[in-house]
N, C-alpha and C positions, 0 to 999 in steps of 0.2 A: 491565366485567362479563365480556365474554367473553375478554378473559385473565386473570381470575381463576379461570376456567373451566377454561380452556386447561392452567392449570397444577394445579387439581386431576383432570383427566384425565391429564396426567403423571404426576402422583406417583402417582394409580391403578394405572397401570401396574407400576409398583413394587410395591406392596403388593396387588396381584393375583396377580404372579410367586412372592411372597413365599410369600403363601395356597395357592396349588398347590403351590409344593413343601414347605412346610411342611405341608401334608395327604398329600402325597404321604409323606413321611419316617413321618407319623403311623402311616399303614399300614401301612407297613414293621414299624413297633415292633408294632404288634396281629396283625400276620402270626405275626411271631417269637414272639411270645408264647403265639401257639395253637399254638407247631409247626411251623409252616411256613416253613421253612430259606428253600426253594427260592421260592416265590413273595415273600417279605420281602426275599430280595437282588433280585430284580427290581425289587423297586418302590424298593430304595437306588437301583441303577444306572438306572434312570429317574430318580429325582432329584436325580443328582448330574450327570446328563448336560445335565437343564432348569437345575438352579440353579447350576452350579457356571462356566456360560458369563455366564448373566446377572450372578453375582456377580462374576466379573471384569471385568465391562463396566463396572461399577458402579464400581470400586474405579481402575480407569483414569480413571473420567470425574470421579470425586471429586478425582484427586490432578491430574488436567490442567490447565492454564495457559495460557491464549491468551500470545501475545508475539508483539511487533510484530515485523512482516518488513520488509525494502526498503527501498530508499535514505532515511535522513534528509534533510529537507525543511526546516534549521535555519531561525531569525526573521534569524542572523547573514548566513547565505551566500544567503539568497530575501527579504530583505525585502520585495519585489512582491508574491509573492505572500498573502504574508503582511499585510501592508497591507490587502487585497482580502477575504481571511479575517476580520481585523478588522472590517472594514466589513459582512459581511453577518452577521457573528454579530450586532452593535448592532443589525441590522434584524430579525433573528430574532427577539431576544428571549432571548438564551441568551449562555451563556460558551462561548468556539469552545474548539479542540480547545489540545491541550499538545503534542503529537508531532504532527506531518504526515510522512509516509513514500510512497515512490515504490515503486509495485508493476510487475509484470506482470498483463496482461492488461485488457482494456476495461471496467474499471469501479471503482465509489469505492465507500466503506463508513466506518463509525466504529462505534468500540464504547470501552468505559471498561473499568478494572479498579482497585480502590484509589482511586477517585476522580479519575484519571491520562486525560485523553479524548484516543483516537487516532482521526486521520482517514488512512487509506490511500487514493492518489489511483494512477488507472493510467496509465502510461507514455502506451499510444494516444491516451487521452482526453486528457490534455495535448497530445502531437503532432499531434493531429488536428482538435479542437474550434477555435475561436475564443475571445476573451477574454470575452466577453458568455454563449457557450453555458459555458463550466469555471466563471462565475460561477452557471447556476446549477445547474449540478450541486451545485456547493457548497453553496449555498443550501440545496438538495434534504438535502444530508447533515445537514449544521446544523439542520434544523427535526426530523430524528429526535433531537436534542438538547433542543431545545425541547419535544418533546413528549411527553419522557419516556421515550422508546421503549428505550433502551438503557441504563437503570437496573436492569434486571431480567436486562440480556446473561449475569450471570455466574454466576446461575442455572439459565435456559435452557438456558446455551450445555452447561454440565453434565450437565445431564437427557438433552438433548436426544443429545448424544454417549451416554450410557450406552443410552439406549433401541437410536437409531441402531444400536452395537455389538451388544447382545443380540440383536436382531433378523438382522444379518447373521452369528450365528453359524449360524441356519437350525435353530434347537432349539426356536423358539417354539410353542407351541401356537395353534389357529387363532385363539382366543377373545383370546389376548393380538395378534394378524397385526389382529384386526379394534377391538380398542382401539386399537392405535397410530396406526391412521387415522383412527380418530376424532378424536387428540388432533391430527392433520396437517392435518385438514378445519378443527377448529376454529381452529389457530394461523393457518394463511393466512389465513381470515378476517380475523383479528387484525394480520395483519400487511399487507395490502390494506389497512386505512383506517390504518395508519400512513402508508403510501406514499402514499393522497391527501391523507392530512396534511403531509408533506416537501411533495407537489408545489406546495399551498398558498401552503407557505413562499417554494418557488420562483419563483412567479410575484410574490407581493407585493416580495420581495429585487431579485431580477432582471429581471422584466417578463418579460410573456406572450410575447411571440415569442423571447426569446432563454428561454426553459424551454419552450415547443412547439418549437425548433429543436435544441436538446440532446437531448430523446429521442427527436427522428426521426433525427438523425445518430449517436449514443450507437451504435446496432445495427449500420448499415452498418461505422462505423470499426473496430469488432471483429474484423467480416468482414475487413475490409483488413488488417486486422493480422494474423491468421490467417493471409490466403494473404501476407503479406508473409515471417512467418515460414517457412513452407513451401517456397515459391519461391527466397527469396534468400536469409536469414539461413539456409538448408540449404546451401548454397555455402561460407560461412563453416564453419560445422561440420564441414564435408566437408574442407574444407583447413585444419582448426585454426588457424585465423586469426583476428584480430578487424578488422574495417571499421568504419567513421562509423556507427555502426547506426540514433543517434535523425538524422542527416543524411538518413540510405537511408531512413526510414522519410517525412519529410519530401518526398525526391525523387519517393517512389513517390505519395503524394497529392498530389504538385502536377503530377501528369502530367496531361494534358488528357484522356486517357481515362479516368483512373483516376477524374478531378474527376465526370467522365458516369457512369460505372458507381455510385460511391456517390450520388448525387443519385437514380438510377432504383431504390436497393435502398432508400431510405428508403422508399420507397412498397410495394412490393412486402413487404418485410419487415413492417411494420404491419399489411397486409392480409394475410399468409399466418399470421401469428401465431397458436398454437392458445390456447386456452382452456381452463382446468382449474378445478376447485374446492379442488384443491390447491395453485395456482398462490398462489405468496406475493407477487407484482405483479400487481395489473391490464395488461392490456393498454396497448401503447402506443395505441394507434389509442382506444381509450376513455379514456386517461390525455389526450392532445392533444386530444380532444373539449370532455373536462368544465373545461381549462383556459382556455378560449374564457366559460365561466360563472365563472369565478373572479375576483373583481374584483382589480384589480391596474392598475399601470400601463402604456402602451408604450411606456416607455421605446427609445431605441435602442440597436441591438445590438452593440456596439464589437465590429469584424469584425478585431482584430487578432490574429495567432495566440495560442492556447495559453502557446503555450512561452516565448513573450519574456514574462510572469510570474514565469520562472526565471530565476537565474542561473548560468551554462555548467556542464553536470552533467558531471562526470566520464567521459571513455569506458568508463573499467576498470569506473563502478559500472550504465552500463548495459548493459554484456556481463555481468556478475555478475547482473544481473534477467533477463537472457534464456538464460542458460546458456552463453554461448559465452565460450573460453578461445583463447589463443594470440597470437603477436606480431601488431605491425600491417600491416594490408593494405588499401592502396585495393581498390577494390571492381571496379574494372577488374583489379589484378590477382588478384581473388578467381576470376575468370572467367576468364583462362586456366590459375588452378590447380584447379577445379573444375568447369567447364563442360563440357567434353568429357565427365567422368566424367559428371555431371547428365544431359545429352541421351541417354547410354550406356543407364543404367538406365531413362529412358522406354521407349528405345526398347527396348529389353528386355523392359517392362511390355507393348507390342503386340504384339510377337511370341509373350509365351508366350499373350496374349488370343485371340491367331489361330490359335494351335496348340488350346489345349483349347475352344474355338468351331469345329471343324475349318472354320474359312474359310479358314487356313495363315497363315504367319508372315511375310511376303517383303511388303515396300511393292504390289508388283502383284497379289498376293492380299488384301491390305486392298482395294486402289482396285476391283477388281473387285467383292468384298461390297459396299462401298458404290454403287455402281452399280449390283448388282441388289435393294438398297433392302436392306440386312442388319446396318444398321446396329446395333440393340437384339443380334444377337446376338455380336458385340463386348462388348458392357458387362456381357448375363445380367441378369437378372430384379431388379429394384431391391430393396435391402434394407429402405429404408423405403414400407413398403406404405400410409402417409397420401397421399402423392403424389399431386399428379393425371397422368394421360396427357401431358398438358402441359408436367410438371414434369421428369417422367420423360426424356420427349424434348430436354428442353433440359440436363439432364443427363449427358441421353449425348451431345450433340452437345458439348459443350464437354472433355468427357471424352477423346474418339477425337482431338479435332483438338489439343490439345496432345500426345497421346500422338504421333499422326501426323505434327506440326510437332518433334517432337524424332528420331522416325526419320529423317527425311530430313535434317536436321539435322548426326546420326552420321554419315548413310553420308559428307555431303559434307564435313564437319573430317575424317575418319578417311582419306579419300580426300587431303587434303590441300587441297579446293577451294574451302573456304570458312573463313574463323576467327568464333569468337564475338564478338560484343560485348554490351556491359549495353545492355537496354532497360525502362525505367522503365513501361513502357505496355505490355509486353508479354513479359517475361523475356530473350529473346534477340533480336537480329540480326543477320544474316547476311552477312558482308562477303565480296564475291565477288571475284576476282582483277583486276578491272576497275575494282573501286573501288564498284561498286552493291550498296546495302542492301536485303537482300532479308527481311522480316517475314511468317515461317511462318505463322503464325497467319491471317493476312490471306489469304495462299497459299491453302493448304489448306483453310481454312473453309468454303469453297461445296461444295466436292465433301463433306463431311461432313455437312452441311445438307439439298443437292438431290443427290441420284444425276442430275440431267439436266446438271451442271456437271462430274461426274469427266471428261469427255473432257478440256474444255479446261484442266482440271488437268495434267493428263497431259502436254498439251503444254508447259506453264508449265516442271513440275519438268522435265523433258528439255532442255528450254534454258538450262535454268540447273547441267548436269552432271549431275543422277540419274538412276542406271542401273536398268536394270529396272522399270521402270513401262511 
């Protein structure tokens, strides 16, 4: 009912726009016809400035075509996974997909067109999941199959774009600003109990702990992927190279830190999650909840990775999903072709922070602000003003101490004292002329933490060649 709803609030939309400017145009003609030149082309160019945006929204979103992106996923070159597909569509209750396609970015989807059902699976969740949690994402996906959800994609997806478009030409009037939300409020609704419809699915397919383990890891691995991309595939970039990327991406979550940081963000992430009425998924932390009431099996949860589902993807096509181009390069020697530059521009980034924060720009003008507790005025006043004080604090704290682990970094490669190496756990480490690895991060971090630790900071970096502190 209420996407029946949903899409006569749509097409409202439409034939609201329609009624204004074709009243608008009306007056125009009854202006002109009393006489009045001058107020009759005003009320034209009023309505060709409201209708003539929305009509091209319209005329874009009519002729538009979803088309599948990212790596084919053939039955020839993956039968594993494929096999697996097989098997949870027969539990769903549905005909699985035709096309499977490898994306970027942390997460899955499916939609039809022509009757043709595609499932796009992302990269992360592959390398990051185990074989128990990508069953039941999949699951998850397949029961929007089953439940109808995506018969209607190529309609929506339509509307939804033209509306979308008219709206960000910024011509709408208020009346049409406050239908569009209507039609936003009503569709999430709509689109919320499809979601605990897939999860359903999920759990009867795949068993409750391995679909409660997929959406608490699902979040974190994004994260990782995120700072994986930023941190190291920026290396790559920077020296137009290509490296092992889904290898490095591997390396970086089997690092034992890295294993601790997303186990502690599953939690964290759940519970910091906002809540909207617009929001088109429930919440994970109420999504894991209501799944504990789903009857299903527990089964167990085949802890074997992801990826061995596939079989060996192509380098070229997953530097082609991440954007990077260039010959190949171990990723050690990604790091003496870009590292230095890397550390260069952090530390760059503190200096100019210390200059327009007049604390000044020089590593002993940082260590001193931080010492006399001046840490916040480093970073400036947080852009996201949801935060808590809490949040804020650990923000800036992890902010200053990579910036600060990369100036001293500079001075001691630029000095000659130290050279770079890959560290999977922490971006760089610092290979001293004696043969000792020395891990900035680790360094530095107390003095950015506690101003009562900068002294014996102080003495640290001075023993190990940096000047000026």
């Amino acid at each position: 009912m209420r996407a029946a709803l949903a899409l006569v609030v749509l097409a409202g939309f439409f034939v609201l726009a329609v009624a204004l400017v074709g009243g608008l145009t009306a007056l125009a003609v009854w202006r002109f016809s009393a006489g009045d030149a001058e107020g009759g082309t005003w009320l034209v160019v009023v309505a060709l400035a409201f209708g003539g945006p929305a009509l091209w929204a319209t005329l874009r979103a009519v002729f538009a075509r979803p088309e599948p992106t990212g790596f084919p996923l053939t039955r020839e070159d993956h039968p594993g996974l494929w096999r697996h597909v097989d098997e949870l569509a027969r539990l769903a209750g549905t005909r699985g997909p035709d096309d499977i396609r490898l994306v970027d970015g942390a997460n899955a989807s499916v939609w039809e067109r022509r009757g043709v059902r595609y499932l796009e699976l992302g990269l992360p969740l592959v390398a990051g999941l185990g074989v128990g949690e990508l069953r039941s994402v999949l699951a998850h996906e397949l029961g929007h199959y089953g439940g109808g959800h995506t018969q209607l994609a190529a309609v929506t997806f339509r509307a939804k774009l033209a509306l979308e478009l008219s709206l960000r030409q910024g011509h709408a009037f208020g009346v049409l600003s406050a239908w569009a939300k209507l039609y936003a409020l009503l569709a999430a609704s709509e689109s919320r109990d499809h979601e605990r419809f897939a999860d359903e699915v999920a759990v009867a397919a795949a068993g409750r702990d391995a679909a409660r383990r997929a959406l608490l890891r699902s979040g974190p691995v994004g994260e990782a992927w995120s700072d994986y991309l930023t941190s190291y595939v920026a290396l790559a970039l920077m020296a137009g190279r290509t490296p092992p990327l889904l290898d490095g991406f591997r390396c970086y979550l089997g690092h034992p830190r890295r294993g601790h940081e997303l186990r502690e963000l599953e939690t964290v992430l759940a519970e910091r999650e906002p809540t909207s009425v617009f929001d088109s998924h429930p919440p994970v932390r109420e999504r894991v909840a209501r799944m504990a009431q789903v009857g299903g099996g527990d089964a167990p949860v085949d802890e074997r990775p992801g990826w061995t589902l596939l079989s060996d993807i192509p380098p070229e096509a997953v530097a082609e999903l991440v954007g990077v181009r260039g010959p190949f390069a171990t990723w050690e020697e990604l790091v003496a072709l870009s590292g230095p530059a890397h550390v260069r521009r952090y530390a760059d980034a503190l200096r100019h922070a210390g200059r327009v924060s007049k604390v000044g720009g020089t590593l002993a003008d940082v260590l001193a602000a931080l010492e006399r507790g001046r840490l916040h005025e480093l970073t400036g006043a947080p852009v996201d003003a949801s935060l808590t004080p809490e949040q804020v604090r650990e923000t800036a704290v992890e902010t200053v101490t990579e910036l600060l682990a990369c100036a001293v970094a500079d001075q001691l490669v630029t000095a000659n004292r130290a050279v770079l190496e890959l560290n999977w756990g922490g971006m760089f480490v610092l290979r001293l002329p004696d043969g000792a690895a020395v891990h900035l991060t680790d360094l530095v971090g107390p003095a950015v933490r506690d101003p009562g630790r900068v002294p014996r900071v102080r003495r640290d970096l001075r023993a190990i060649g940096v000047d000026g502190v």
